[in-house]
C-alpha positions in Angstrom: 57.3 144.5 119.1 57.5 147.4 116.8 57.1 146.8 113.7 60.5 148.9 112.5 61.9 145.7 114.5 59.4 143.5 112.9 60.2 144.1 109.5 64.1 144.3 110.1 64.4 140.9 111.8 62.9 139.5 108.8 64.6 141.4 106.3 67.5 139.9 108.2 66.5 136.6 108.5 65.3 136.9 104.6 68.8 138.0 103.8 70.9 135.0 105.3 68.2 132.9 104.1 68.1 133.5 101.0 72.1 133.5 100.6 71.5 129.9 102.8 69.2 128.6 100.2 71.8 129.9 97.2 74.4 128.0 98.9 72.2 124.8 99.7 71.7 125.1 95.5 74.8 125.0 93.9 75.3 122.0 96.7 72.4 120.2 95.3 73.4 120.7 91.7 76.9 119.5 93.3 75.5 116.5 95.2 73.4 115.8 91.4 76.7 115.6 89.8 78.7 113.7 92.3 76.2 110.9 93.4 73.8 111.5 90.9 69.6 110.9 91.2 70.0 107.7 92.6 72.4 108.8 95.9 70.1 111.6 95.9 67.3 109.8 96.4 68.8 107.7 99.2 69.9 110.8 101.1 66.2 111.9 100.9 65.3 108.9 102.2 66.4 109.1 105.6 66.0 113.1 106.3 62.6 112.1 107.4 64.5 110.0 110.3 66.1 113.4 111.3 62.9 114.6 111.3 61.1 112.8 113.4 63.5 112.6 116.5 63.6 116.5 115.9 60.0 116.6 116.4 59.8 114.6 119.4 63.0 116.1 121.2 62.8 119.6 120.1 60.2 121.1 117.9 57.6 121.7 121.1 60.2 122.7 123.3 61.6 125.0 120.9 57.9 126.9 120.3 57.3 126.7 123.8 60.8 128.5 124.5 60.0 131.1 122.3 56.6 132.0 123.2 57.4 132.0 126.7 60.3 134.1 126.6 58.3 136.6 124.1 55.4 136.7 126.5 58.1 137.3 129.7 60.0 139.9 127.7 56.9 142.0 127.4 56.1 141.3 131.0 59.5 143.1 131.9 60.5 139.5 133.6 63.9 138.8 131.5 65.4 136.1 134.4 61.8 134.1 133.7 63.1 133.6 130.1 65.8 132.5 131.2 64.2 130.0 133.4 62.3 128.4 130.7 65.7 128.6 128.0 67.4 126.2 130.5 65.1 123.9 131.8 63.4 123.6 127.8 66.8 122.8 126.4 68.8 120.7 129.2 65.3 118.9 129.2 65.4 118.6 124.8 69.2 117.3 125.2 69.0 114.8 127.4 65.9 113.4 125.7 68.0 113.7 122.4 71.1 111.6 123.7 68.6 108.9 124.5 67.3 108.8 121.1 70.3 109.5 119.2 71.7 106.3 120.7 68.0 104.2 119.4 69.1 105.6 116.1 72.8 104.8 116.4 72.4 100.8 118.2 69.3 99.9 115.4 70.6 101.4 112.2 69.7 98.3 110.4 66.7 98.0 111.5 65.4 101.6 110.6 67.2 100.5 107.3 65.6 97.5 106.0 62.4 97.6 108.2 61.3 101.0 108.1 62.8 102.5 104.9 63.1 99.3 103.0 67.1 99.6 101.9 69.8 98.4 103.7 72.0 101.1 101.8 70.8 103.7 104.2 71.8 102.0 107.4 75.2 103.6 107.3 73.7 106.9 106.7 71.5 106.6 109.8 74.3 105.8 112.1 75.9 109.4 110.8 72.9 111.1 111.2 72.7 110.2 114.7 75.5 112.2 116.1 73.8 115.0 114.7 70.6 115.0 116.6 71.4 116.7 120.0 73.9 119.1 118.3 70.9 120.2 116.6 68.6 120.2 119.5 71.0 122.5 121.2 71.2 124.9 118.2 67.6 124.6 118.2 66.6 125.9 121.6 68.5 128.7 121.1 68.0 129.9 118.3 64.4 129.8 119.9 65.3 131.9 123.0 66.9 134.6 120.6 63.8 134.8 118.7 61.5 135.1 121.5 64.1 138.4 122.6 63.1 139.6 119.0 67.1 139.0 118.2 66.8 137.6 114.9 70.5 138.6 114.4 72.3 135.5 115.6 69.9 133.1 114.3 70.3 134.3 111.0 74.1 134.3 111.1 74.3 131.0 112.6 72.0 129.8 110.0 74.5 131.1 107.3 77.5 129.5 109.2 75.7 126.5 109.4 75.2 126.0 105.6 78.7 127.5 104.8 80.3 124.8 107.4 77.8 122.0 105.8 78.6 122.8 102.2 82.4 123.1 103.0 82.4 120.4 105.0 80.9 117.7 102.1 83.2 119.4 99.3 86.5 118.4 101.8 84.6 114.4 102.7 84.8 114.5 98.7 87.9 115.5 98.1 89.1 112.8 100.2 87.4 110.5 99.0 88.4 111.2 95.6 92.5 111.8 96.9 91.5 108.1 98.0 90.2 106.4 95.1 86.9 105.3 97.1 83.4 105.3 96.0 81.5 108.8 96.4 78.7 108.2 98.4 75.7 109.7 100.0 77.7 109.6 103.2 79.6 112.6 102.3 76.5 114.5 102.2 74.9 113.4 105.5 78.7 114.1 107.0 78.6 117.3 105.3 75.4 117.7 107.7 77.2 116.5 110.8 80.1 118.8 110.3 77.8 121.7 110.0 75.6 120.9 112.9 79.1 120.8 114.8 79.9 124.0 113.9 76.5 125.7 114.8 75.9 124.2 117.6 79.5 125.2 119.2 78.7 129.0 117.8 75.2 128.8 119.6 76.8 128.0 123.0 79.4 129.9 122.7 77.4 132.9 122.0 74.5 132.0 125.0 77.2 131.6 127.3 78.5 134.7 126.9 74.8 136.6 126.9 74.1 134.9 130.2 77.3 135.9 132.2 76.7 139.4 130.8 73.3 139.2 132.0 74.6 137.9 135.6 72.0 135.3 135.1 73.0 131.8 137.0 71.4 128.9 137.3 70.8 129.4 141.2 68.4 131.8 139.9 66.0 129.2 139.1 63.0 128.4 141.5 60.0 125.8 141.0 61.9 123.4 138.2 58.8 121.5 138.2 56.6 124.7 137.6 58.9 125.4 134.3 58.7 122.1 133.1 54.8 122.5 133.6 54.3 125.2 131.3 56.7 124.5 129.0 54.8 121.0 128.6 51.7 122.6 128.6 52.8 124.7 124.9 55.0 121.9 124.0 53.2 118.8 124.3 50.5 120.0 121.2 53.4 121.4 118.9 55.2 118.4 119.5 52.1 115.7 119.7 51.3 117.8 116.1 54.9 117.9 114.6 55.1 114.0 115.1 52.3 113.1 113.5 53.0 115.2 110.6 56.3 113.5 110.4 55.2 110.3 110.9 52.7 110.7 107.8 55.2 112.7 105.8 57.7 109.9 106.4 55.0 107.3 105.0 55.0 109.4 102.2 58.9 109.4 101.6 58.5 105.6 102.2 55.3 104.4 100.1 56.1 106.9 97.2 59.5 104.7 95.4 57.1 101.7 96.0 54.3 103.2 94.5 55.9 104.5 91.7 57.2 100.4 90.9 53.4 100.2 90.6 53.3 102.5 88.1 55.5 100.8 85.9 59.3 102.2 87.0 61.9 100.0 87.9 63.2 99.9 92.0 66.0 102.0 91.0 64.2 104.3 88.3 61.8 104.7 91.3 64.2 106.2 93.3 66.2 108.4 90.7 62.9 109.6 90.1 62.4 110.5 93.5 65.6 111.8 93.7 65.0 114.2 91.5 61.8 115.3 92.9 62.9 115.7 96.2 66.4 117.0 95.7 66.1 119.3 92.7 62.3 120.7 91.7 61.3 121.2 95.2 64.4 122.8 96.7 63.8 125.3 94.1 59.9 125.5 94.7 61.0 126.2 98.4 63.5 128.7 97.6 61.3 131.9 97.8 59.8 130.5 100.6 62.6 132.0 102.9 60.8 135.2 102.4 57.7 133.4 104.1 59.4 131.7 106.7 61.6 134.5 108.0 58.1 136.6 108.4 56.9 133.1 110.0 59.7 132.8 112.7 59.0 136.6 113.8 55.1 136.3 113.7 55.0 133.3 116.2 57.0 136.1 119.5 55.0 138.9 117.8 51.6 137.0 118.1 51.9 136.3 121.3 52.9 139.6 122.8 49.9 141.6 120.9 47.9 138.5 122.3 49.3 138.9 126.1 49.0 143.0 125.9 45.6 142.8 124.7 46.0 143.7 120.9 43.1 142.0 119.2 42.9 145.3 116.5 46.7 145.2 115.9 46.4 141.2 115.3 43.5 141.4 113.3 45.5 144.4 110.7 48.5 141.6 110.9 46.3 139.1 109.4 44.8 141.5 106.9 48.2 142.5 105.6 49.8 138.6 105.8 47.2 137.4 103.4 47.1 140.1 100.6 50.9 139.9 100.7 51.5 136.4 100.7 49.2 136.2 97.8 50.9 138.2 95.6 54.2 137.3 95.8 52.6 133.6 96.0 51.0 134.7 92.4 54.1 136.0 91.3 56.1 133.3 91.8 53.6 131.1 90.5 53.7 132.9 86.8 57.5 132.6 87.0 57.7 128.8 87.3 55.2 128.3 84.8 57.0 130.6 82.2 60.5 129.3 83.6 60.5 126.2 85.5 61.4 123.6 82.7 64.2 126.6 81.3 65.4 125.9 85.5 65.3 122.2 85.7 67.6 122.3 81.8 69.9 125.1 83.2 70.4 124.3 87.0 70.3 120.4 86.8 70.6 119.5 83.6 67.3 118.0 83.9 64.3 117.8 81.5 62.5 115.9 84.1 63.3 118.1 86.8 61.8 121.1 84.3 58.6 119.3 84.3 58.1 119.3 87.9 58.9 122.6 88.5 56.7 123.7 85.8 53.8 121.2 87.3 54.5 122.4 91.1 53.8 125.8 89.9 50.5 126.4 91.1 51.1 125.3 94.4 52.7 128.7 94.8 50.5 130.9 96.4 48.9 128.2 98.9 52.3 127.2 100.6 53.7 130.4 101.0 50.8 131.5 102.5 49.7 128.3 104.5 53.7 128.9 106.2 52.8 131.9 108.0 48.8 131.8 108.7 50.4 128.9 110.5 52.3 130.9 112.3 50.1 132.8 112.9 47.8 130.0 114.4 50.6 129.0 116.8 50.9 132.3 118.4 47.3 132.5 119.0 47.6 129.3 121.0 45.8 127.5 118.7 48.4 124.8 118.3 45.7 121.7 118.5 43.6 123.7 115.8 47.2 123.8 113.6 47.2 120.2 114.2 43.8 119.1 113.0 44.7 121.2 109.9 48.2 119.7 109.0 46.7 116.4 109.6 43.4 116.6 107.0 46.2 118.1 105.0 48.7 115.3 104.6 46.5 112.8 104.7 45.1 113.8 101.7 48.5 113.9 100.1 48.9 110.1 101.6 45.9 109.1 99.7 47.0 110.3 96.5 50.1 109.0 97.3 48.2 105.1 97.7 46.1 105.4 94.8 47.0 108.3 92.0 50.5 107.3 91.8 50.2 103.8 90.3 48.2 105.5 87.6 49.6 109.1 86.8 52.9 108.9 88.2 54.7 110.6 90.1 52.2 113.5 88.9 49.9 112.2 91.2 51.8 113.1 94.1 52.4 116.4 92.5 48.2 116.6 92.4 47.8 115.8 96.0 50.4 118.0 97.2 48.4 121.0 95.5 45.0 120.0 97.0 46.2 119.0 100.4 47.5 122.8 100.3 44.5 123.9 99.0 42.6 122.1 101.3 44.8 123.8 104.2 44.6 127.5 103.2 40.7 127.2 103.4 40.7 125.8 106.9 43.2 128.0 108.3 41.2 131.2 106.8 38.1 129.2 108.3 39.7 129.3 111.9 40.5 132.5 111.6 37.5 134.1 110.0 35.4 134.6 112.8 37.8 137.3 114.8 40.3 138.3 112.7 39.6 138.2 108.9 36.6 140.6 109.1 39.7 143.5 108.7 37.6 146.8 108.9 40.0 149.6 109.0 43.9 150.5 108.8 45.4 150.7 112.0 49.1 151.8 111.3 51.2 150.7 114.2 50.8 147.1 112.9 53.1 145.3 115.2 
């Protein structure tokens, strides 16, 4: 991959991104206004859901798919990629249905067992119908990306935000037109609708590469063979990404508890963590699209300089991933700590939502970074080395979660999420140290 092609994908990706992330802003400020902290916090509440069947259904599959078709691409074998795209994702939909309809048939379970309120169970049954819309979206938006076309990802990311957005603003309208309650069920439609829309785009779009290609499913040979090495990628990303999940989503779920224990009442608690999760950190996140539009090119680029033979080229990659990352890291760092209460006041009319930002501040240069040495890590193959990592990682935020919280607040979440980064930028640099830190001279062609 050159890296002309490099650096345009993720200008590209950076571009839609960031106009994604603008979008997703003013709806946040929107939802703040129309549901307020509280229905914030209970939308919050059961993303994690989302995120765990995504993890099990699709995240592996959807690395696998684009490491695979990166690594056949260089190989000159473009019908192999194609092999792998089709098996990985009718594979990832199936397995979705079947837990979409776990979600859908024990909403009230999820709801009063597993995220302690029964408010929620409503939204789960929404977010259901979502699932293998996404999968589909998922896996290809992974097989562009292993082709090094960035170009439809990124516009289907756009659509999709522009669909979601739209899509919540017209639920609300009825709802208003109708005299009913505003809910968070507008905003987890508002998610359904645009998952509709992308995922009829992506299949759309595939369909129409394939039968230019003259690619057919007859073409395939040795299902089980396919299913073999997509499993053998898949089944760490995906063993990794659900634990992650599992101990992010005890996050989501101990943290309104915890904060009871520090003093707030159940439904302070939640406004609380409404407002952490739905305003400061959105806006943390924000100039992470830079990061994670260099991170969804570096996985396909990794992995062909690794299958060519390209140890000098990977090692400059490294080299130039860490100097940069920590300067803009730096620099965004300095600007929430000079700006981030003037944000909260201005964006969300939020004092408290000022404080966080300001307190998050220093977290900065760690996340950004941590998003594409992982990245990096993946592409390498070193996917059970990314998941020993992620895990020392959040459970260090757990733990400050169990014990800081009842005593500082919700500050003491906002601690542990700066050293469990911390903690993870050391041991990523530590795993790659050995080979590919000691950078001892330029070598221009980069990528």
């Amino acid at each position: 991959m050159s890296k002309m092609l490099f650096i345009k994908g993720t200008l590209l990706l950076t571009f839609t991104g960031l106009l994604s992330r603008l979008l997703g802003f003013f709806y946040r400020i929107f939802l703040s206004h129309t549901i307020g902290a509280h229905g914030l916090g209970l939308f919050q509440l059961v993303l994690p859901l989302q995120l765990l069947v995504m993890a099990v259904c699709a995240s592996g599959i959807q690395s696998a798919i684009s490491r695979l078709t990166a690594s056949e691409t260089a190989l000159h074998t473009p019908r192999h990629a194609g092999d792998y795209f089709i098996i990985g994702t009718i594979f990832s939909i199936m397995f979705s249905l079947f837990l979409s309809w776990i979600l859908y048939a024990h909403a009230d379970f999820w709801a009063t067992q597993i995220l302690k309120e029964s408010q929620t169970a409503i939204l789960i049954q929404i977010l259901s119908f979502s699932i293998p819309l996404s999968t589909l979206h998922t896996c290809v938006n992974s097989y562009y990306f292993g082709r090094k076309k960035a170009g439809f990802p990124a516009g289907v990311q756009l659509l999709e935000q522009i669909f979601r957005v739209g899509g919540c603003y017209v639920l609300y309208l009825i709802f208003e037109s109708q005299k009913r309650t505003i809910t968070p069920a507008i905003a987890v439609g508002g998610n359904l609708i645009g998952e509709i829309a992308s995922s009829f785009i992506s299949l759309f779009a595939v369909s129409m590469h394939l039968k230019k290609t003259d690619y057919t499913f007859s073409h395939i040979k040795n299902s089980g063979r396919i299913l073999k090495n997509l499993f053998q990628i898949s089944m760490p990303l995906t063993l990794n990404k659900i634990l992650l999940t599992v101990l992010s989503s005890m996050e989501v779920i101990l943290i309104p508890a915890r904060l009871q224990m520090s003093g707030l009442s159940a439904k302070d608690a939640l406004s609380i963590y409404g407002i952490f999760t739905g305003m400061a950190l959105p806006l943390i996140l924000f100039p992470a699209t830079i990061t994670n539009s260099a991170a969804v090119m570096l996985l396909p680029s990794i992995t062909e300089l690794q299958t060519l033979g390209y140890q000098k080229r990977i090692q400059y990659v490294v080299h130039q991933i860490f100097r940069y990352c920590l300067l803009f890291g730096g620099f965004c760092m300095i600007l929430f700590l000079f700006f981030g209460e003037f944000f909260g006041n201005f964006l969300f009319h939020s004092q408290t939502a000022g404080t966080y930002i300001h307190t998050m501040a220093y977290i900065c240069p760690f996340l950004y970074l941590n998003t594409t040495l992982t990245s990096v890590l993946n592409g390498l193959g070193k996917s059970g080395t990314c998941l020993i990592h992620s895990m020392i990682s959040i459970c260090i935020r757990v733990c400050f979660v169990l014990f800081a919280i009842p005593v500082f607040g919700i500050r003491g979440y906002l601690y542990g999420i700066l050293c469990g980064e911390l903690v993870l930028t050391l041991l990523h640099m530590y795993a790659l140290s050995e080979k590919y830190f000691p950078y001892r001279h330029s070598d221009k062609n980069g990528l």
